[in-house]
C-alpha positions as CSV (number, residue, x, y, z in Angstrom):
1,X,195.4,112.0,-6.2
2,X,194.1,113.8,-3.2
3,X,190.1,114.9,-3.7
4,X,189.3,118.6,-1.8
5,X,186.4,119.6,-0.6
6,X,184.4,122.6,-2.2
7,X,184.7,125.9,-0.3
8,X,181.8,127.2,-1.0
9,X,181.3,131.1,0.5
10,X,177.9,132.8,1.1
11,X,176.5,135.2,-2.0
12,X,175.0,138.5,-0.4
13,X,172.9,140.2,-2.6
14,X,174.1,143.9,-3.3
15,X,171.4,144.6,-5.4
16,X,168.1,146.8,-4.4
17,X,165.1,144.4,-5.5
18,X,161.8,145.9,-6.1
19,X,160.2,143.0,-4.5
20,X,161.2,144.2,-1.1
21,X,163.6,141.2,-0.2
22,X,166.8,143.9,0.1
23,X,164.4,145.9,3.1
24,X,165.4,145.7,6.6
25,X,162.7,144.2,8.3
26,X,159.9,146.1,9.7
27,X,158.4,146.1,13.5
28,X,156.1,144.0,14.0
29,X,152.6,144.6,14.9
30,X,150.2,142.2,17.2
31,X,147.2,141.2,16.0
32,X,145.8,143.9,18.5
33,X,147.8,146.6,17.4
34,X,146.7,146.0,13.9
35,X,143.2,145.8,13.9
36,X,143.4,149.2,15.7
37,X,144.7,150.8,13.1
38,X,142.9,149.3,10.6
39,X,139.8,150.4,12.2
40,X,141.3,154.3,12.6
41,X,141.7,154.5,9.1
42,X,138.2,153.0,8.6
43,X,136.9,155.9,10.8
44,X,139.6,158.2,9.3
45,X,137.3,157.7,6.2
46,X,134.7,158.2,7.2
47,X,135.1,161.0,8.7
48,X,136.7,162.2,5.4
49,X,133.7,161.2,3.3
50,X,131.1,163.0,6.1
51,X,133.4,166.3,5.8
52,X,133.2,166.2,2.2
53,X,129.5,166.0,2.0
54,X,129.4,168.9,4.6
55,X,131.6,170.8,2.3
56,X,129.3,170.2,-0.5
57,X,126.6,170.8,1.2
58,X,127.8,174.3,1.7
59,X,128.8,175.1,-1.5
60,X,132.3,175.1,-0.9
61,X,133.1,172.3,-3.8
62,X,133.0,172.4,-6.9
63,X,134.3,169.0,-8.2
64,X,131.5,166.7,-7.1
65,X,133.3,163.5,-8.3
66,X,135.9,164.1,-5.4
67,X,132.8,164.1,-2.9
68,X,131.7,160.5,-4.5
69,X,135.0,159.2,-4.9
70,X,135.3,159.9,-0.9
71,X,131.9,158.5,-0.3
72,X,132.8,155.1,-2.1
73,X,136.2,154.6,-0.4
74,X,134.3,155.0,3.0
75,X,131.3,152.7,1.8
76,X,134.0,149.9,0.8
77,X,136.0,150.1,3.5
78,X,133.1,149.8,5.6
79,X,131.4,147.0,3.8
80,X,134.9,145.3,4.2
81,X,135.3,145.8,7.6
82,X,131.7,144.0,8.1
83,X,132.8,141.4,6.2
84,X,135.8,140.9,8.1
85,X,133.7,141.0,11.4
86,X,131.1,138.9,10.1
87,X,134.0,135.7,9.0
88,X,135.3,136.4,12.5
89,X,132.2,135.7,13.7
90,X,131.3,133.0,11.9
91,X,135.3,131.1,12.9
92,X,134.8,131.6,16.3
93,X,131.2,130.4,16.0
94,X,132.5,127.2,14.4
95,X,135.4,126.7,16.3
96,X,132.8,126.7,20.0
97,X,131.0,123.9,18.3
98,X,133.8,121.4,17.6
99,X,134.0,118.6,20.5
100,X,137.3,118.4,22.0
């Protein structure tokens, strides 16, 4: 009795997954090209955040929580972007006093 091998054939998935394992593949971005933008939509808001308090300021608005809520995003992406810096800092910092 002869033994054959298996013959096994690749599964493709045909199924749209909500975990994002179906999507083509993005660009990639350098490390450059990232921290860029992350910094544009820092300033982006901001810039939001300043307009809004210049719209308030004028009497223009009337919701005041949309002027806070625009101060806080600003304030934590800020305080984020610090704390980035800082642990960048900090790992380069370390890094210059290891002995090679």
């Amino acid at each position: 009795m002869e033994i054959e091998a298996l013959q096994m054939t690749p599964v493709a998935m045909r199924a749209n997954s909500h975990l994002g394992e179906t999507q083509q593949p993005q660009e990639v971005q350098s490390f450059g090209e990232y921290l860029t933008n992350a910094m544009k939509k820092v300033n982006k808001l901001q810039l939001d955040s300043d307009e809004q308090n210049a719209l308030l300021a004028a009497g223009q608005i009337e919701d005041v929580s949309q002027v806070v809520v625009a101060s806080q995003k600003a304030e934590i992406a800020l305080q984020l972007t610090l704390q980035l810096r800082n642990r960048a800092v900090s790992a380069y910092q370390e890094i210059m006093r290891m002995q090679v």
